[in-house]
N, C-alpha and C positions, 0 to 999 in steps of 0.2 A: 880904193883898193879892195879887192874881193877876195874871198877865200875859197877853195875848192877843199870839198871835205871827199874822200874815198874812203869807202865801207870794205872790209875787205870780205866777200861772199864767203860763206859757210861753205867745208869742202861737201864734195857727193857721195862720200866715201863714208865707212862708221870702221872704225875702230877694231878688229878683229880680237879682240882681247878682251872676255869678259871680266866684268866690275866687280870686284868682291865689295857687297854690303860693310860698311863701318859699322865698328862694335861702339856698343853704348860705354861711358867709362865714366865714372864718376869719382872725380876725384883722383887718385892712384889708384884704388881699386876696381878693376874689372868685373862688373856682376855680369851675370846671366840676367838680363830683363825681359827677356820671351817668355810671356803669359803661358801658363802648364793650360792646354782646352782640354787635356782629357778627361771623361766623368768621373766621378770619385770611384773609388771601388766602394758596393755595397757593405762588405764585411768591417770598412776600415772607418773605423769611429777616435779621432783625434784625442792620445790622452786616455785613454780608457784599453783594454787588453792585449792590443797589438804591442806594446811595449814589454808584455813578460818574455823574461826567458824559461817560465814554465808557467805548467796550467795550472790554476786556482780556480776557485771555485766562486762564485759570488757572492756567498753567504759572507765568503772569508773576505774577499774583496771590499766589499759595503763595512765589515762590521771593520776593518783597521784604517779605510777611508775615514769614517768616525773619529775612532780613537786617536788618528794621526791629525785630523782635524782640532781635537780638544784637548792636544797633548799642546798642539803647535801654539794655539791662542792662548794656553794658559803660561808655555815657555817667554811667548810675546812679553805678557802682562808682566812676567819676574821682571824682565830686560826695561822695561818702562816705569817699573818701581810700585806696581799697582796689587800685586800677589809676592810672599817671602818665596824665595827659590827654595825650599825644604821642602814645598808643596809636589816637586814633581823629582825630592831625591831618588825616589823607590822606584823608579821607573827613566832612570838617566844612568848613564855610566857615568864615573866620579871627572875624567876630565874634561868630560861636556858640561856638567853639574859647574865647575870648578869654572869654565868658560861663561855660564851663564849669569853666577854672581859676580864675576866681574865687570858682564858689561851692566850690570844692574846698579854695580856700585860707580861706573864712569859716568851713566846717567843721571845717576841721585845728585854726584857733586855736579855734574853740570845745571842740575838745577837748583843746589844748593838746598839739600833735603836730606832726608836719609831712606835707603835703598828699601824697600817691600813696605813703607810707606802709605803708599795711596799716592795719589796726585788731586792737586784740586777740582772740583765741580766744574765741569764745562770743559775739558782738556778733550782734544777728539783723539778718542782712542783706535787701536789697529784691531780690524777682524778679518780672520780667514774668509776669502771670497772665493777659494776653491784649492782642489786637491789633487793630485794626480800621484798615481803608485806605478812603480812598475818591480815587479817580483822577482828577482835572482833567482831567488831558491825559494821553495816553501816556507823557510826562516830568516828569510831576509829581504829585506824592500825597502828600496828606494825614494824619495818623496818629492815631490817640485810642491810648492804652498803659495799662495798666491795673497800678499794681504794688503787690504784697502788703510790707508791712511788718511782719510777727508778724500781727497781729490786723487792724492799719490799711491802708486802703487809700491811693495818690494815683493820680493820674493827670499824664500827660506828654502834651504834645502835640506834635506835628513836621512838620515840611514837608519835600518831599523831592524833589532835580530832580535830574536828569541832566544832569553836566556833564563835558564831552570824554570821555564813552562810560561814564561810571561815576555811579553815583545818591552823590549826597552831602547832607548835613543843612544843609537851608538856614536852619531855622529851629526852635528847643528849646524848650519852654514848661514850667516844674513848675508844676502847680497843686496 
């Protein structure tokens, strides 16, 4: 017994209706996955001045990049048990002060210690691996802090105003 197979011919015809391209979806969310080609704009340097809402000057820029840099690693060190938080009262407002010795002291019992301590020889400690400000006001700026943990990264955020003639942490964020 044999089989007769029929192919049914493709029509001649196409389809009058164009295809709208499928969106990429990942997951539940709908990103935009189409590559930006255009060239960067010369002026726009990621992180660095395009983010104030006013103009500063670079002197000023560089010298509280610094200070927010060596504010930030020293706030680090309280929160890890390795510096007393009194070191950076004169320059914190008291409810961040007040935020700082506690996570210092959640740390310490977790490692069953006591808090501005020290830790032992060989602990890999957290350093700022970069900085970024963007200016409000002349008196006030914003921080993103980027810190290396061995391999891991976090980041810190801060707020930071001038007050009776000296920039102080108004505001500490660990994410």
């Amino acid at each position: 017994m044999s089989t007769t197979t029929t192919l049914n011919p493709r029509p001649h015809h196409r389809d009058a209706r164009p295809v709208a391209p499928l969106a990429m979806v990942q997951g539940s969310l709908a990103l935009d996955l189409t590559p930006c080609l255009d060239p960067p704009r010369p002026e726009a340097r990621p992180g660095r001045p395009g983010c104030d809402l006013v103009e500063v000057s670079a002197s000023l820029r560089q010298e509280l990049e610094q200070w927010v840099e060596r504010y930030t690693q020293a706030a680090t060190e309280i929160v890890a048990g390795d510096r007393p938080a009194a070191q950076l009262l004169r320059w914190t407002r008291a409810d961040v002060h007040q935020d700082l010795v506690r996570r210092a002291v959640l740390v310490a019992h977790a490692g069953r210690r006591e808090p501005g301590q020290g830790r032992p020889p060989g602990v890999t400690r957290a350093r700022v691996h970069g900085v970024r400000l963007s200016f409000l006001s002349p008196e006030t700026v914003e921080a993103a802090v980027h810190l290396k943990h061995g391999a891991r990264s976090r980041a810190v955020a801060g707020r930071f105003e001038v007050h009776r003639g000296r920039w102080i942490c108004t505001a500490l964020e660990f994410c």
